[in-house]
C-alpha positions in Angstrom: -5.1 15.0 16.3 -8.1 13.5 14.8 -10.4 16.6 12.7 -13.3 14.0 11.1 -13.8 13.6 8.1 -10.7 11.5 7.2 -8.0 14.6 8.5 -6.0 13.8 10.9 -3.6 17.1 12.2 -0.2 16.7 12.8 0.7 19.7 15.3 4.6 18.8 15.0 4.8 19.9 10.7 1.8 21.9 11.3 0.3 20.1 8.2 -2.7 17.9 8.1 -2.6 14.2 6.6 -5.5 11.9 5.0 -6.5 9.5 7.5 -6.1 7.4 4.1 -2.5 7.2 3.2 -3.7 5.6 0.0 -6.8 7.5 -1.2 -5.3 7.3 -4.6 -6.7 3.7 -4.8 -10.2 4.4 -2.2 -11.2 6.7 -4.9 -10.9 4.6 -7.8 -7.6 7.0 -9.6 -5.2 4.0 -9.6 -7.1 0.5 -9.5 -4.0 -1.7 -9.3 -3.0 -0.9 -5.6 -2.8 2.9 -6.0 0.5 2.8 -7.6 1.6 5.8 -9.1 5.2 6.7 -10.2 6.1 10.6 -9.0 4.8 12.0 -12.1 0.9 10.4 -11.5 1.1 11.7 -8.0 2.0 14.9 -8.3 -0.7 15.5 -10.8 -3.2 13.3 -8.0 -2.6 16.0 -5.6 -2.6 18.7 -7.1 -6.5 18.2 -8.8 -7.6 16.5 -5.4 -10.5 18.2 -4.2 -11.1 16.7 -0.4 -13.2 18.3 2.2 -13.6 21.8 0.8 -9.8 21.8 0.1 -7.9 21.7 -3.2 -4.8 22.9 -2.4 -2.9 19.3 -1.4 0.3 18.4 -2.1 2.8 15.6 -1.6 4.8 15.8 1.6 7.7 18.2 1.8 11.2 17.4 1.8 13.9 19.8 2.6 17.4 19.6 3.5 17.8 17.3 6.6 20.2 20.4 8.4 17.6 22.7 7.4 20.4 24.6 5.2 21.7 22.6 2.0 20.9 18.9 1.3 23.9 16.2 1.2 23.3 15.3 -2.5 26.0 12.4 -2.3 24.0 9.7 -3.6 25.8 6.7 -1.7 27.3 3.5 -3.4 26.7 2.1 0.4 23.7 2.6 2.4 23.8 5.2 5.0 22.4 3.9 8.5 22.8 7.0 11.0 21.1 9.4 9.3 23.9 12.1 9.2 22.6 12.4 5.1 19.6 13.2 3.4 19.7 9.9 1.7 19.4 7.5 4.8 17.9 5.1 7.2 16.9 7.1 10.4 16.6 10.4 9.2 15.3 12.8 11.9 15.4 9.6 14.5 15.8 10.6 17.8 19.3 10.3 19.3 20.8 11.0 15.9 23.0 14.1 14.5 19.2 16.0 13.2 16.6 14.2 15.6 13.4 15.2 15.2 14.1 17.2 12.1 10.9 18.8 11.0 12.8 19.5 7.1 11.3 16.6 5.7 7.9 15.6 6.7 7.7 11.6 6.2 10.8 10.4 7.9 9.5 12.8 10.9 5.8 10.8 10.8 7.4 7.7 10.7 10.4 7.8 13.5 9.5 10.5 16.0 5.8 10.9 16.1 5.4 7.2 15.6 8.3 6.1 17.5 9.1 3.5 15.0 12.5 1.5 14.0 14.0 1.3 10.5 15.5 -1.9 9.0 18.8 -0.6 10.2 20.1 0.4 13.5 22.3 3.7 13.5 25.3 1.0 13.3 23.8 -0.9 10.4 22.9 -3.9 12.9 19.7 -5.4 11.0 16.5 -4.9 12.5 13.9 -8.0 12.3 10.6 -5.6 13.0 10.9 -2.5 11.9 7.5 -0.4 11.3 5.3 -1.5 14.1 3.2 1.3 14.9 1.1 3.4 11.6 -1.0 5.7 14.7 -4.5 6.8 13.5 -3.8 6.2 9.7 -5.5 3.4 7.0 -4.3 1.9 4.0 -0.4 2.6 4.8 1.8 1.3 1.9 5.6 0.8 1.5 6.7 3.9 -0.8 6.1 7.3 -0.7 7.1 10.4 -2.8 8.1 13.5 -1.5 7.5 17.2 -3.0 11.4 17.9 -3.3 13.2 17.7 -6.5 17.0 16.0 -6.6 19.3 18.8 -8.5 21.8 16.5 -9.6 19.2 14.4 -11.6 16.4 16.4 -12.7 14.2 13.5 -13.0 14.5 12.1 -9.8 12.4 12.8 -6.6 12.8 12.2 -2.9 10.5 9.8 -1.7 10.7 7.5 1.9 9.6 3.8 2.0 7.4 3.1 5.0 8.1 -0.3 5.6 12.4 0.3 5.7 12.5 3.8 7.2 14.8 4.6 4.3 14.8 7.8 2.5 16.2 8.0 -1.2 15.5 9.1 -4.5 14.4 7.8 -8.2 13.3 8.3 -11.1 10.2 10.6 -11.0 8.5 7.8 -13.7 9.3 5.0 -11.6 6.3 2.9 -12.0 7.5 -0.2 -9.8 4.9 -1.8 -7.6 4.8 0.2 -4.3 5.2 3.3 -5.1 2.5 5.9 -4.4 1.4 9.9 -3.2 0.1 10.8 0.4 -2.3 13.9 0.5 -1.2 16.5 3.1 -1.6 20.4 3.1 -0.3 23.0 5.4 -1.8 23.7 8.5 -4.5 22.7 11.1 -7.4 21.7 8.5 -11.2 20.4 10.2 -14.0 19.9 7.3 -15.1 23.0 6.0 -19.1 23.7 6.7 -21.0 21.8 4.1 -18.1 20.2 2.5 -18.3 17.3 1.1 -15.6 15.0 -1.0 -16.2 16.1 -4.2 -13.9 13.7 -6.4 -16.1 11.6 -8.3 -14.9 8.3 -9.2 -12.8 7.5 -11.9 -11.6 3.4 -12.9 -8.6 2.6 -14.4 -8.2 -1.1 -15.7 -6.2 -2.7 -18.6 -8.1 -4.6 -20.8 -5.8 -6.3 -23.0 -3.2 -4.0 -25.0 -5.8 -1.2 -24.1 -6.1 1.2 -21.3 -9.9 1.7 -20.2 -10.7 4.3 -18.1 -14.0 5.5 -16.8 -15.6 8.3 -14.5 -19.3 9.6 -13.7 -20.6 11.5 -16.3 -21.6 13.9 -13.6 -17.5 14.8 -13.7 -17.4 17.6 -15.6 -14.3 19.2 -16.5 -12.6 15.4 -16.8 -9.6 15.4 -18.5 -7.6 12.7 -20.2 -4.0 14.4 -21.5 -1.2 12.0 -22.8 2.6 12.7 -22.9 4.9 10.7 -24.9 8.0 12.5 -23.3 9.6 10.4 -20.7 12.5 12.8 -20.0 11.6 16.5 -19.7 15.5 17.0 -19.4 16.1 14.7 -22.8 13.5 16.9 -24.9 12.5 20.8 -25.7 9.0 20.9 -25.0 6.3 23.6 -25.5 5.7 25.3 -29.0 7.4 28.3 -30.4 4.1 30.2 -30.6 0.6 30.5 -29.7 -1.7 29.8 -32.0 -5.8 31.3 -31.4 -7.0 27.5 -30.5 -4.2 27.3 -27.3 -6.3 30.2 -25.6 -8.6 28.0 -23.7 -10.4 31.4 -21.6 -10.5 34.3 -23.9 -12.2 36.2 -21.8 -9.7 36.0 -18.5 -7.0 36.2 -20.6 -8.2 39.5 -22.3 -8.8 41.0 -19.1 -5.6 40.3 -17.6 -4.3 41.9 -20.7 -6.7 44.7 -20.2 -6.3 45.4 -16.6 -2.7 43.6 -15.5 -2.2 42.9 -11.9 0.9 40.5 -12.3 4.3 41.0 -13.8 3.9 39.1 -16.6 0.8 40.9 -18.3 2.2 44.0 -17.5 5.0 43.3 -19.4 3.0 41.9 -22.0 -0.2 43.9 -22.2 3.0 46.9 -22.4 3.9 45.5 -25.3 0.8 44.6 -27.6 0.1 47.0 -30.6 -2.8 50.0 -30.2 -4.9 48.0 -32.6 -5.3 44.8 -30.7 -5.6 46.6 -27.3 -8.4 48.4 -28.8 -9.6 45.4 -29.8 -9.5 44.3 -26.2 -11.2 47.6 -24.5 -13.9 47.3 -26.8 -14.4 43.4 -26.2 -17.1 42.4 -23.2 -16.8 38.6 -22.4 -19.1 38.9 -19.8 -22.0 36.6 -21.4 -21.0 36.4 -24.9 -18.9 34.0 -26.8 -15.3 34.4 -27.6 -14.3 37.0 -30.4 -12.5 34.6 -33.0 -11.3 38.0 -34.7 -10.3 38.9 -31.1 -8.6 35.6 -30.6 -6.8 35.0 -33.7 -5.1 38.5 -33.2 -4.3 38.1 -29.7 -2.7 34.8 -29.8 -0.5 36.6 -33.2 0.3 39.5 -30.6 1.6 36.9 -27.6 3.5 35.2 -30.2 5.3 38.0 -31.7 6.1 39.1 -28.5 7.4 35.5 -27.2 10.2 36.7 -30.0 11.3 40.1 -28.9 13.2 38.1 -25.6 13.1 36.7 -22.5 9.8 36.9 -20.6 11.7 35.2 -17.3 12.6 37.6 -14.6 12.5 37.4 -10.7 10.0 39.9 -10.6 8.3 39.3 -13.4 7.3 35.8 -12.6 7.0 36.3 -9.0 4.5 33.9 -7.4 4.2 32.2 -10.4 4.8 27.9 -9.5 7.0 27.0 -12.4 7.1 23.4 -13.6 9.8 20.6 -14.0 9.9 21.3 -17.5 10.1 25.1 -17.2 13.1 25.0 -14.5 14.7 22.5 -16.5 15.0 24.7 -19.6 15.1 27.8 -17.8 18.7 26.5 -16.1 20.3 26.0 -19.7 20.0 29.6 -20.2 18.3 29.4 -23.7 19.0 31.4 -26.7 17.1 31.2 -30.2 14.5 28.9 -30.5 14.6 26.8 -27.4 13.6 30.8 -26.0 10.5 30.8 -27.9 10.2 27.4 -26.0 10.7 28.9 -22.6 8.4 31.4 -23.3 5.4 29.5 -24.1 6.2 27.3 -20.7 6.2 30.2 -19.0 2.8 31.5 -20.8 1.5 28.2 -19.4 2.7 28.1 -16.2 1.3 32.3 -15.4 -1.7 31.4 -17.0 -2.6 27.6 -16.7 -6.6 28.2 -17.0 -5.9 30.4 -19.8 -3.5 28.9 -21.9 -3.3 25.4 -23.4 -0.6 23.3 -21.7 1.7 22.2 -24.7 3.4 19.7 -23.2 0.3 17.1 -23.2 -1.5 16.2 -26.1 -5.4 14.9 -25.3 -6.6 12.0 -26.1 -8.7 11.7 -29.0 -9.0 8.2 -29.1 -12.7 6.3 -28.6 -15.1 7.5 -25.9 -18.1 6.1 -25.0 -21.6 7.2 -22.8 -23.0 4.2 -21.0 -26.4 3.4 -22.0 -27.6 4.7 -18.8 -26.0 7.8 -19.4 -23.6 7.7 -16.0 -20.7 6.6 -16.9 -18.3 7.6 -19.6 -16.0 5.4 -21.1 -12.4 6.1 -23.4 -10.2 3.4 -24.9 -6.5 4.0 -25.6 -3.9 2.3 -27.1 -0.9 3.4 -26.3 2.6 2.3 -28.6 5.4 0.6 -27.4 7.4 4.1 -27.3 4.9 6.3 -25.4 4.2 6.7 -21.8 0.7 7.8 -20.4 -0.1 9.8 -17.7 -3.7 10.4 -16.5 -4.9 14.0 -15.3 -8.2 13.8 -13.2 -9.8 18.0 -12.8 -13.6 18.0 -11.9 
């Protein structure tokens, strides 16, 4: 069901799509075809602000029996989509027909109606996606928001153009690849709304990477990683130090008046001195306390060393990341602990707390003459991968 606005309401998943199943590239995020390995588009959706709404994701994918997935990953295709990694998954007339578990091989076969390269027998088909409904800009490859437990750093995603679903690496970056923007529920434009995602270029110019964005975008961020594989590598820092608290002043009054499990256990634990430090500190209109800050990034960081901060209830709520549930699986001891708990410091407080994983760029930068665009210039090394994080 068509909402305006570019959202388009699909009643089955209760989720609503983009009308433009490659917005990456309308607004200028990717410039070479919107290509983005899972990584880039992960990140897309979660800063996309579209409509009055900023809580997109990528679409889900759960188990195809609704239960636990079939992680085989085949050394033959699968055609009748009795697996998770298949052609025809959720087609009607197979074992799971109409599945609703996993949201683009449900678009594509049953609300769509189309055919995948492969029959059910493994016949070949000659024409297989025919029909892309009320949608623009459809591409071949899509990633999914469901992880693949036996390799950390692969992703589900489902080519449009084959009808197969699969997994890779999550830093693919081959040609085709890309994110489509859904959230749950039955969305319409929000009164007054309008798309506020400013547009940033991306181009190569020579060995450089150039990339550009209104100066009216503020709140841009350019971050780097040069970790390709969060499974291969320890990150986050053992400790805080006073310059990784980005918002003194919210993090001091979570300290002061705790309403999750994390700063309770926390704020529990910091010494009288700082917490009076804290009571008589008011952020509201004056600038941080570096006294303040110094001693409450020390506090955090002795207390990243007294144990684990990770418990159900504790970090209840609290989204962790790759990196986090990576880590948090080997059951850490010693130092890789203090490494846990800074993730999770960053993952309870990600407006708060400097993300440790990224470095940012400090590289060039340049204001047009005109004063309306800003420019910065990168050059990456052979060994490091760069990933781009848009937040307006």
């Amino acid at each position: 069901m068509d909402r305006g606005g570019g959202l388009i309401y699909d009643s089955v998943l209760n989720v609503t799509w983009l009308r433009d199943a490659n917005y990456a590239q309308t607004m200028g995020y990717q410039d070479v075809g919107g290509y983005m390995n899972c990584f880039q588009a992960s990140n897309w959706v979660n800063w996309l602000v579209y409509q009055g709404y900023n809580d997109w994701q990528l679409p889900p994918c759960g188990p195809i029996n609704g239960s636990a997935a079939n992680w085989n990953h085949p050394a033959n295709p699968i055609y009748d989509g009795s697996a998770d990694e298949s052609y025809n998954v959720t087609r009607p007339g197979t074992l799971y027909a109409n599945s609703t578990a996993t949201a683009l091989p449900n678009l594509f076969y049953s609300t769509l109606g189309n055919n995948g390269s492969y029959q059910t027998n493994g016949a070949f088909n000659s024409i297989a996606r025919t029909n892309v409904g009320p949608f623009t800009n459809v591409r071949s490859i899509y990633w999914s928001a469901g992880s693949y437990p036996p390799f950390p750093n692969h992703d589900w995603y489902f080519d449009f153009s084959t009808g197969l679903q699969a997994t890779g690496g999550m830093f693919y970056t081959t040609p085709g690849f890309t994110g489509w923007a859904v959230r749950p529920g039955d969305s319409a434009p929000l009164a007054g709304a309008v798309i506020t995602n400013p547009v940033a270029r991306i181009a190569w110019q020579g060995s450089q990477l150039v990339i550009s964005w209104p100066s009216l975008a503020a709140g841009f961020f350019l971050k780097t990683s040069s970790s390709v594989n969060p499974a291969g590598v320890t990150p986050g820092d053992t400790n805080l130090a006073p310059a990784d608290i980005l918002d003194l002043g919210a993090l001091e009054e979570k300290m002061r008046a705790p309403s999750d499990g994390l700063s309770t256990y926390i704020s529990g634990l910091i010494s009288p001195a700082v917490s009076n430090e804290i009571i008589n500190y008011d952020h509201v209109g004056n600038p941080p306390d570096p006294h303040l800050q110094q001693d409450l990034a020390g506090e955090i960081s002795r207390i990243m060393a007294l144990g684990p901060f990770y418990t159900s209830s504790r970090l209840s709520g609290v989204p962790l990341s790759r990196w986090t549930k990576n880590l948090l699986a080997q059951n850490p001891q010693g130092t890789a602990l203090l490494h846990l708990n800074r993730l999770l410091l960053e993952d309870a407080y990600p407006l708060e707390i400097y993300n440790s994983i990224w470095q940012t760029a400090t590289n060039t930068s340049a204001v047009s003459p005109d004063r309306q665009t800003i420019s910065v210039t990168i050059t990456p090394s052979a060994a490091s991968q760069y990933f781009i994080l848009f937040r307006y």
